[in-house]
Chimera marker file (.cmm) of the C-alpha trace (Angstrom):
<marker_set name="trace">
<marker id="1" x="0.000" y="0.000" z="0.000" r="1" g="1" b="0" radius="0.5"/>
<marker id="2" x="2.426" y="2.263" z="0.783" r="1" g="1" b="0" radius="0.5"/>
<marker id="3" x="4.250" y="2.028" z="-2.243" r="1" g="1" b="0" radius="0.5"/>
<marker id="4" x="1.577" y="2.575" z="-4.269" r="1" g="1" b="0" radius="0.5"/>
<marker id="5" x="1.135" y="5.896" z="-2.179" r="1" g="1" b="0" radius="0.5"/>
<marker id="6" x="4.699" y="6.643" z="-3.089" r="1" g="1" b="0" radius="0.5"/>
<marker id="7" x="3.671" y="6.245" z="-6.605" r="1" g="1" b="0" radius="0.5"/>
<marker id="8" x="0.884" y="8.003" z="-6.947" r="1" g="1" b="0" radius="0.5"/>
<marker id="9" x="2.239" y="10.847" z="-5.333" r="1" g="1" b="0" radius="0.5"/>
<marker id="10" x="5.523" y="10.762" z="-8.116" r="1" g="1" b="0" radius="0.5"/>
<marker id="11" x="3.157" y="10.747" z="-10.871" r="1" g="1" b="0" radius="0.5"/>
<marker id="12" x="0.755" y="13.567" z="-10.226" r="1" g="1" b="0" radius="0.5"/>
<marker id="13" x="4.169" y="15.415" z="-9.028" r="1" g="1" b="0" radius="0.5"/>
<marker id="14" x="5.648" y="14.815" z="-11.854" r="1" g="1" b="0" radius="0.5"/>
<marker id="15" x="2.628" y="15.577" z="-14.098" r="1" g="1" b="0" radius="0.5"/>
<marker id="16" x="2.323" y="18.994" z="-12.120" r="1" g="1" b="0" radius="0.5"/>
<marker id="17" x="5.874" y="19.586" z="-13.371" r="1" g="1" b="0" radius="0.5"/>
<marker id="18" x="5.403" y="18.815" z="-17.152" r="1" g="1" b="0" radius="0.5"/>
<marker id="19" x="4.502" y="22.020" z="-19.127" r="1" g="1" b="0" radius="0.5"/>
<marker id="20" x="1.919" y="19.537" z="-21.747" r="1" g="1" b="0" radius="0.5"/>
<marker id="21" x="-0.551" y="19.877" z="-18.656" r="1" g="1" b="0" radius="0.5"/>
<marker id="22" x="-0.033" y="23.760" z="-17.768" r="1" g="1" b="0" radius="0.5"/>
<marker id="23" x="-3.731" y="23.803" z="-18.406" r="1" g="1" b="0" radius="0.5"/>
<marker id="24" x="-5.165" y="21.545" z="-15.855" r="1" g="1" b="0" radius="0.5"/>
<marker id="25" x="-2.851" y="22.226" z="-13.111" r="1" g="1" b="0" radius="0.5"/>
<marker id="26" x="-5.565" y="23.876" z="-10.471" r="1" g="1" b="0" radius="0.5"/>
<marker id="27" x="-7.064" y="20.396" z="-11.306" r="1" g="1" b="0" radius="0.5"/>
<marker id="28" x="-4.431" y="18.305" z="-11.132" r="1" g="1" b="0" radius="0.5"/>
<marker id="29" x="-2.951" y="19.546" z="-7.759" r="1" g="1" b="0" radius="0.5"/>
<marker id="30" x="-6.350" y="19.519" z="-6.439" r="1" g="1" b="0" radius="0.5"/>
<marker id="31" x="-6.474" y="16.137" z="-7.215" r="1" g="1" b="0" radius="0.5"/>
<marker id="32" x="-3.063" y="15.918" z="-5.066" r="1" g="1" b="0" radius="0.5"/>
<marker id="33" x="-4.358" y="17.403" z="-2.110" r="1" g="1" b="0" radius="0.5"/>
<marker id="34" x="-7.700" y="15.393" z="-2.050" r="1" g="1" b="0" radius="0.5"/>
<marker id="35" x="-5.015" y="12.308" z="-2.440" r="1" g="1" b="0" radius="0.5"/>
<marker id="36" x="-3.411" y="13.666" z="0.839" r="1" g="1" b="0" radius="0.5"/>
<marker id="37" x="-6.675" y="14.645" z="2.449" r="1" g="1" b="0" radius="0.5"/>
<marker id="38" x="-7.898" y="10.607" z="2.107" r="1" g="1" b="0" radius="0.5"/>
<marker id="39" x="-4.420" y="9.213" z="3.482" r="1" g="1" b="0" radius="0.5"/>
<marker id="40" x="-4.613" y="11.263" z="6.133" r="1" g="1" b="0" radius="0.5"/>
<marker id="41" x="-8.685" y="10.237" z="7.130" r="1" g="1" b="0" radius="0.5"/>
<marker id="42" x="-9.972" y="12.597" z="5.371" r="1" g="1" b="0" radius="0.5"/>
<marker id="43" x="-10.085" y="15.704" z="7.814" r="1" g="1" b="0" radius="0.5"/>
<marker id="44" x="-10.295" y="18.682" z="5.694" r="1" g="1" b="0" radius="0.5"/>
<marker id="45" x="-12.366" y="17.609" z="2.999" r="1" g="1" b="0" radius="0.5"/>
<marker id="46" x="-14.214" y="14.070" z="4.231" r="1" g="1" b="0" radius="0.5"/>
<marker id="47" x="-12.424" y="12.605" z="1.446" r="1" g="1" b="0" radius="0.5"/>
<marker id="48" x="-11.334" y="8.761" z="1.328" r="1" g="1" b="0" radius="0.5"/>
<marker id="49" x="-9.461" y="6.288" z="-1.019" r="1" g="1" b="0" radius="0.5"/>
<marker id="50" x="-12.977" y="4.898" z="-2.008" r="1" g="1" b="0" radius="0.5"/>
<marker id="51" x="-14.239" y="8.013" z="-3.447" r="1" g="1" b="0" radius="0.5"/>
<marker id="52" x="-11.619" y="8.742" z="-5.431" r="1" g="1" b="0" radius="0.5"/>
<marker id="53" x="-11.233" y="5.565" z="-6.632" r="1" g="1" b="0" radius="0.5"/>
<marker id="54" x="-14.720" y="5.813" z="-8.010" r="1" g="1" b="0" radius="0.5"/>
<marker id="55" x="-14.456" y="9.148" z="-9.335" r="1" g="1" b="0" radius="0.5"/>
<marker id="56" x="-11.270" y="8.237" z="-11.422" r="1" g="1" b="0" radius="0.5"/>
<marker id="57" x="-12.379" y="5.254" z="-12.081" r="1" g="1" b="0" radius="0.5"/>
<marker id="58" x="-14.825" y="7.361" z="-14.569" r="1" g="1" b="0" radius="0.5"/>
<marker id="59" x="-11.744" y="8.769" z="-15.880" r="1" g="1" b="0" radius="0.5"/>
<marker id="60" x="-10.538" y="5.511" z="-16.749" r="1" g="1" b="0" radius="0.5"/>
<marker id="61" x="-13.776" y="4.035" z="-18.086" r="1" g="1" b="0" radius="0.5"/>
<marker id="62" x="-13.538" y="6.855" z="-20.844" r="1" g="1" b="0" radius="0.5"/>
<marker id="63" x="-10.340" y="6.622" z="-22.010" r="1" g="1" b="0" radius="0.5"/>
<marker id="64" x="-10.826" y="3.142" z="-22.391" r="1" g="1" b="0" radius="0.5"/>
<marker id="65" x="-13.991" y="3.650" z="-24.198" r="1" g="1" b="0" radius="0.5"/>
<marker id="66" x="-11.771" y="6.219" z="-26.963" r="1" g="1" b="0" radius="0.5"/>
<marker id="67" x="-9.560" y="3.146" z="-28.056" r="1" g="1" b="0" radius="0.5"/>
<link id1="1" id2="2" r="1" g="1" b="0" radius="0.2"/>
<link id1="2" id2="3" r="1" g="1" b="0" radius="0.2"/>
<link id1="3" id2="4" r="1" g="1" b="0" radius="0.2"/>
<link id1="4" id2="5" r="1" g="1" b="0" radius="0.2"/>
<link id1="5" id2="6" r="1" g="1" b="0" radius="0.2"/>
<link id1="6" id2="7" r="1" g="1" b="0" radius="0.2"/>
<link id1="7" id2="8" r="1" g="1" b="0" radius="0.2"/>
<link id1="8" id2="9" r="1" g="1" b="0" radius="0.2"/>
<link id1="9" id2="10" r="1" g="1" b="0" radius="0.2"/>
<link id1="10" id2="11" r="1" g="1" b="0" radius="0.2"/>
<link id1="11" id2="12" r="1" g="1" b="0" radius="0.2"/>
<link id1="12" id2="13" r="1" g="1" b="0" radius="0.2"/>
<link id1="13" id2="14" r="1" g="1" b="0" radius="0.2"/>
<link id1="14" id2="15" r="1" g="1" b="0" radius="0.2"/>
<link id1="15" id2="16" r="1" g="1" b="0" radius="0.2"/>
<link id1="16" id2="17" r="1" g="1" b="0" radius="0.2"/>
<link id1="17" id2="18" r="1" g="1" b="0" radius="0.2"/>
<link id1="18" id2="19" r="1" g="1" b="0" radius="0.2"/>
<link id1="19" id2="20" r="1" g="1" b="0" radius="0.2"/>
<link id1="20" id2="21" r="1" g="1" b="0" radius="0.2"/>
<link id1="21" id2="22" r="1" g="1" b="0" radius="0.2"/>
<link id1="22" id2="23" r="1" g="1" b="0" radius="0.2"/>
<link id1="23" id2="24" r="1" g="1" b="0" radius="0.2"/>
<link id1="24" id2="25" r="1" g="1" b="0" radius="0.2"/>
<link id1="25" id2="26" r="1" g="1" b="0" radius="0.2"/>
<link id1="26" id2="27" r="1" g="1" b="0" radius="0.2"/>
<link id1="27" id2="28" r="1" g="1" b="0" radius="0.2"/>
<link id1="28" id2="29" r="1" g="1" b="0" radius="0.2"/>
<link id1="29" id2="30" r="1" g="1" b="0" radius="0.2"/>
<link id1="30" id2="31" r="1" g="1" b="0" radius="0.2"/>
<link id1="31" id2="32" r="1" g="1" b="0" radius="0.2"/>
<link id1="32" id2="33" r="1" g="1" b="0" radius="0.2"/>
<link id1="33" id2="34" r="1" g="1" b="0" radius="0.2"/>
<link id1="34" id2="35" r="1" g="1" b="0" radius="0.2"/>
<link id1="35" id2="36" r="1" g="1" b="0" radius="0.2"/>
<link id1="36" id2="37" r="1" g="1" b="0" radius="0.2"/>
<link id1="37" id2="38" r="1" g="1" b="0" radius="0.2"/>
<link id1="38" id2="39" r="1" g="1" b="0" radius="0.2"/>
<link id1="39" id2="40" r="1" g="1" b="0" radius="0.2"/>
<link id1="40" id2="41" r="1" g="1" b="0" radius="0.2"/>
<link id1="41" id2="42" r="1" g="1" b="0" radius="0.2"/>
<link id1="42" id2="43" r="1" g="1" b="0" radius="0.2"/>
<link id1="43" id2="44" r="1" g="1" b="0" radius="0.2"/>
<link id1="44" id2="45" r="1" g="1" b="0" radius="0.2"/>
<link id1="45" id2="46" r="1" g="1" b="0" radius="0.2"/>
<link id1="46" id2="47" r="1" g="1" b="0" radius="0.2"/>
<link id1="47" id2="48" r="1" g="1" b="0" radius="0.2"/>
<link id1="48" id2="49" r="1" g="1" b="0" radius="0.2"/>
<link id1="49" id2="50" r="1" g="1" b="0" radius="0.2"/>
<link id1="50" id2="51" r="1" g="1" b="0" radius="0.2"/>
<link id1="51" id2="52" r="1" g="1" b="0" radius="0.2"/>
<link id1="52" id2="53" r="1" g="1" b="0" radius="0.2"/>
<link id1="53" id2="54" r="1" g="1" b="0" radius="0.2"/>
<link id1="54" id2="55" r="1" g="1" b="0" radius="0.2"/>
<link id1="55" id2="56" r="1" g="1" b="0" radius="0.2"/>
<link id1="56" id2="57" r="1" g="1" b="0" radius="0.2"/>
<link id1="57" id2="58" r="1" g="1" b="0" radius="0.2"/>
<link id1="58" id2="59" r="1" g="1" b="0" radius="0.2"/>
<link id1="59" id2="60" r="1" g="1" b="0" radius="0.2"/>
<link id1="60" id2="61" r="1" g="1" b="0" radius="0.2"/>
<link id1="61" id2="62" r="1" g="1" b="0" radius="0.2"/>
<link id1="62" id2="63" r="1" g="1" b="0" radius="0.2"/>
<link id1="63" id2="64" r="1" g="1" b="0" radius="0.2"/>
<link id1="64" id2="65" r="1" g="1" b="0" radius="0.2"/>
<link id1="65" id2="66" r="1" g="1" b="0" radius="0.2"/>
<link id1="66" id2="67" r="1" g="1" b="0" radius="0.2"/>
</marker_set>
């Protein structure tokens, strides 16, 4: 599990870092901080590692779908 933490944290770090996605990046370090928020119990913004599973999980679905 914690790995995967580890991991998930790189990539959104590392996609806030590449200039392709200077665009989204209100959304994508939102995303970050929910991330945090639902490690961490979700305290600040009742988040949790179910809901954004399921709301990326839409994310996923669509992409998917493009192919």
């Amino acid at each position: 599990f914690q790995g995967a933490i580890e991991r998930a944290f790189e990539l959104l770090d590392f996609t806030l870092g590449d200039p392709r996605w200077q665009k989204r990046l209100k959304e994508i370090a939102r995303a970050r901080e929910l991330l945090c928020d639902a490690i961490f119990g979700g305290k600040e913004y009742k988040s949790s590692l179910e809901n954004l599973e399921r709301y990326f999980f839409q994310f996923a679905l669509a992409s998917r779908l493009r192919k």
